[in-house]
C-alpha positions in Angstrom: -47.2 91.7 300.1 -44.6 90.5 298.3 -45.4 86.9 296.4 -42.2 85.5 295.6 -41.0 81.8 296.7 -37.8 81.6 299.3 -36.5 79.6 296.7 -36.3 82.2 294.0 -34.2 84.4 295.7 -31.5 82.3 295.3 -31.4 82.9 291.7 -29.5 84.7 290.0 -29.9 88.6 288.8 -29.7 89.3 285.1 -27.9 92.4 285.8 -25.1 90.9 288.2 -24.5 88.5 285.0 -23.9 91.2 282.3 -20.8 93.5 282.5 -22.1 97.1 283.2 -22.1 99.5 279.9 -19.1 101.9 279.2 -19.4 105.6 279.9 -19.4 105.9 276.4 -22.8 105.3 274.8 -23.2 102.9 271.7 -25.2 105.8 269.4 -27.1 102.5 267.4 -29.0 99.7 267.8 -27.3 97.1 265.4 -24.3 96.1 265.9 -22.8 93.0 265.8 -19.3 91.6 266.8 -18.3 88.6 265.2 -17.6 85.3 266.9 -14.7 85.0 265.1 -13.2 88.1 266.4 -13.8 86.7 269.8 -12.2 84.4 269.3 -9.1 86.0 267.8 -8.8 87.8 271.1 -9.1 84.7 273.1 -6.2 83.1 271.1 -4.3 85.7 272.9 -5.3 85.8 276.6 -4.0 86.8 279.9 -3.8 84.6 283.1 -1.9 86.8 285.8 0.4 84.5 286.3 3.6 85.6 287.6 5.6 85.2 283.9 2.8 86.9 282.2 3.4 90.8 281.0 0.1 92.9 281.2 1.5 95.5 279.3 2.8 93.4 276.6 -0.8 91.5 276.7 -2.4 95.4 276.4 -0.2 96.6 273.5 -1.6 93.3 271.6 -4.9 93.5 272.7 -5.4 97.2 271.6 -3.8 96.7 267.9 -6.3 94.2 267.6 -9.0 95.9 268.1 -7.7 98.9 266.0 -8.5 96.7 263.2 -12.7 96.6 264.4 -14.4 99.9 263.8 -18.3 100.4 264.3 -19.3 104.1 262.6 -21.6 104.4 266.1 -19.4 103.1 268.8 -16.7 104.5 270.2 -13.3 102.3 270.2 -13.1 102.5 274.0 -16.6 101.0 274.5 -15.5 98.3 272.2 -12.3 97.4 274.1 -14.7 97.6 277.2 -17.1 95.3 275.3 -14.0 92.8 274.8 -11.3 92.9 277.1 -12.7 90.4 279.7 -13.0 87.6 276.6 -8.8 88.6 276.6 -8.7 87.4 280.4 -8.9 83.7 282.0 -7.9 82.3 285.4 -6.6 85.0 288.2 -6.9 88.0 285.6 -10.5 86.9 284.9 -11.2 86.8 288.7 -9.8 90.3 289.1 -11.2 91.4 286.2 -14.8 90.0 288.0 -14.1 91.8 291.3 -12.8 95.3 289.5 -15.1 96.1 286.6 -18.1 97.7 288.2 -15.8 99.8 290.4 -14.7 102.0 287.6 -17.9 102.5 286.1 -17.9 101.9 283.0 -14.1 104.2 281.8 -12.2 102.2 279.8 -9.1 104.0 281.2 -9.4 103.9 284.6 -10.0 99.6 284.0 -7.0 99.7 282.0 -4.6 101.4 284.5 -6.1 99.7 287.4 -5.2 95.9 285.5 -1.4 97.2 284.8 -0.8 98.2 288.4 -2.7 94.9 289.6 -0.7 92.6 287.6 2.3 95.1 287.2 2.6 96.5 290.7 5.4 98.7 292.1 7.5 95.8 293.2 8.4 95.0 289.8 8.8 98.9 287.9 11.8 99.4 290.5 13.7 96.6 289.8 13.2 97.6 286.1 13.8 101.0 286.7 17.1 99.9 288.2 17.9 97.3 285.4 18.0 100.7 282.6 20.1 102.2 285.1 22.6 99.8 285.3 22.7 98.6 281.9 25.5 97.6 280.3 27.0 95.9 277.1 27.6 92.2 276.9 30.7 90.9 275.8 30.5 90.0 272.4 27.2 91.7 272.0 26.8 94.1 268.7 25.8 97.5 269.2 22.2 96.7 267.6 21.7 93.9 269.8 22.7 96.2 272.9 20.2 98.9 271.3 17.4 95.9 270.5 17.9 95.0 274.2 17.5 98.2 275.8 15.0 99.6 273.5 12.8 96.2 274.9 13.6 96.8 278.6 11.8 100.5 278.2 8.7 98.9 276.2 8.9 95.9 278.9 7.1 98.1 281.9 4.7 101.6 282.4 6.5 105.0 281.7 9.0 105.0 284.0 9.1 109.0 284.2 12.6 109.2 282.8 13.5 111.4 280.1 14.6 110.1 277.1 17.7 112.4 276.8 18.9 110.5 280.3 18.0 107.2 278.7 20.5 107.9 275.2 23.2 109.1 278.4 23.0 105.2 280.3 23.1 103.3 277.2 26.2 105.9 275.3 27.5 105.2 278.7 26.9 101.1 279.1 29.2 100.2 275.8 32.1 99.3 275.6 35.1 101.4 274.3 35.1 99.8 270.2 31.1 100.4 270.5 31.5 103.6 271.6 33.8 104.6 269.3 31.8 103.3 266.2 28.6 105.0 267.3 30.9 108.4 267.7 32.0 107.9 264.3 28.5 106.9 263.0 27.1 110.0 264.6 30.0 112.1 262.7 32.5 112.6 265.4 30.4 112.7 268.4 26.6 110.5 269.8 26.3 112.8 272.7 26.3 115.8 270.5 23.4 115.4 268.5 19.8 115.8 269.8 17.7 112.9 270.7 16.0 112.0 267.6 18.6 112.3 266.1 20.5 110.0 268.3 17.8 107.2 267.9 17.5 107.7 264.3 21.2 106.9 264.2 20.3 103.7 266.9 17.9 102.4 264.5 19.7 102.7 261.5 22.7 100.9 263.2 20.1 98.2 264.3 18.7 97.7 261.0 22.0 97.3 259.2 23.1 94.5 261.7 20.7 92.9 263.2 20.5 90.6 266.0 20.5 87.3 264.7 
């Protein structure tokens, strides 16, 4: 018979309190992350909030912990280990309803945050915002290039190839921009392959930049 109180049951479970492990396996027994790389990745945390970019939030979360290695952990399980101390408010509460569905895959966690806080309702409109793009008035060719180049990086892959991309934006300029970028390019931009073409982007962008 079982001899437990009514009352305990109402505590809580140690295991419903600890994040489950990641499918891959920490191959030691002493290991340590420091506090004070917790809380460099809490200096840079992600509420949900409407504004907020998850992608953006990822690409900075992941560089930083490139910079942590363990010789007996792989660098998945350690952005498992630390990617809820990167979350607070709705993200946190997602993150709290989502992480024991994926069982333990860093991936799989990963893509299901983007498209939770990233859903379809915003990649069209971006989709449509590359296809449409064009050159301000006034606006240098870098700063059209900076601008563009940051409206790709803003979103997922948006399953356009890049040789399309280097046609809108060749396209979106206006007739002096075009011409210079013809003549930097040595007589034609749409001529060249596409490295080439962004090597020729970049260089533009670096000799005159925005500001």
């Amino acid at each position: 018979m079982d001899s437990t109180p009514i009352y305990q049951f109402s505590a809580p479970r140690g295991e419903l309190l600890e994040p489950p492990p990641s499918s891959h396996p920490i191959l030691t027994d002493g290991f340590q992350i420091l506090p004070s790389f917790i809380a460099m990745v809490r200096e840079q945390t992600f509420s949900g909030k409407e504004d907020k970019n998850p992608y953006i939030h990822l690409r900075e979360f992941e560089q930083l912990c490139s910079s942590l290695n363990f010789c007996d952990m792989n660098h998945e399980t350690l952005k498992w280990k630390l990617f809820s101390f990167s979350l607070s408010e709705r993200a946190k509460q997602w993150y709290t309803h989502t992480v024991r569905s994926v069982e333990g895959d860093w991936k799989e966690l990963r893509d299901k945050f983007c498209l939770a806080f990233f859903p379809i309702s915003q990649i069209i409109p971006l989709r449509l915002k590359i296809l449409t793009f064009q050159q301000k008035e006034k606006e240098t060719l870098g700063a059209a290039w900076a601008r563009f180049s940051n409206l790709i990086a803003y979103g997922p892959d948006l399953s356009m190839y890049e040789h399309v991309l280097l046609q809108h934006f060749h396209y979106s300029l206006s007739k002096e921009a075009t011409l210079f970028l013809d003549t930097s390019s040595g007589g034609s931009f749409s001529h060249k392959i596409v490295s080439e073409g962004k090597v020729i982007l970049d260089k533009i962008l670096e000799k005159h930049p925005i500001h």
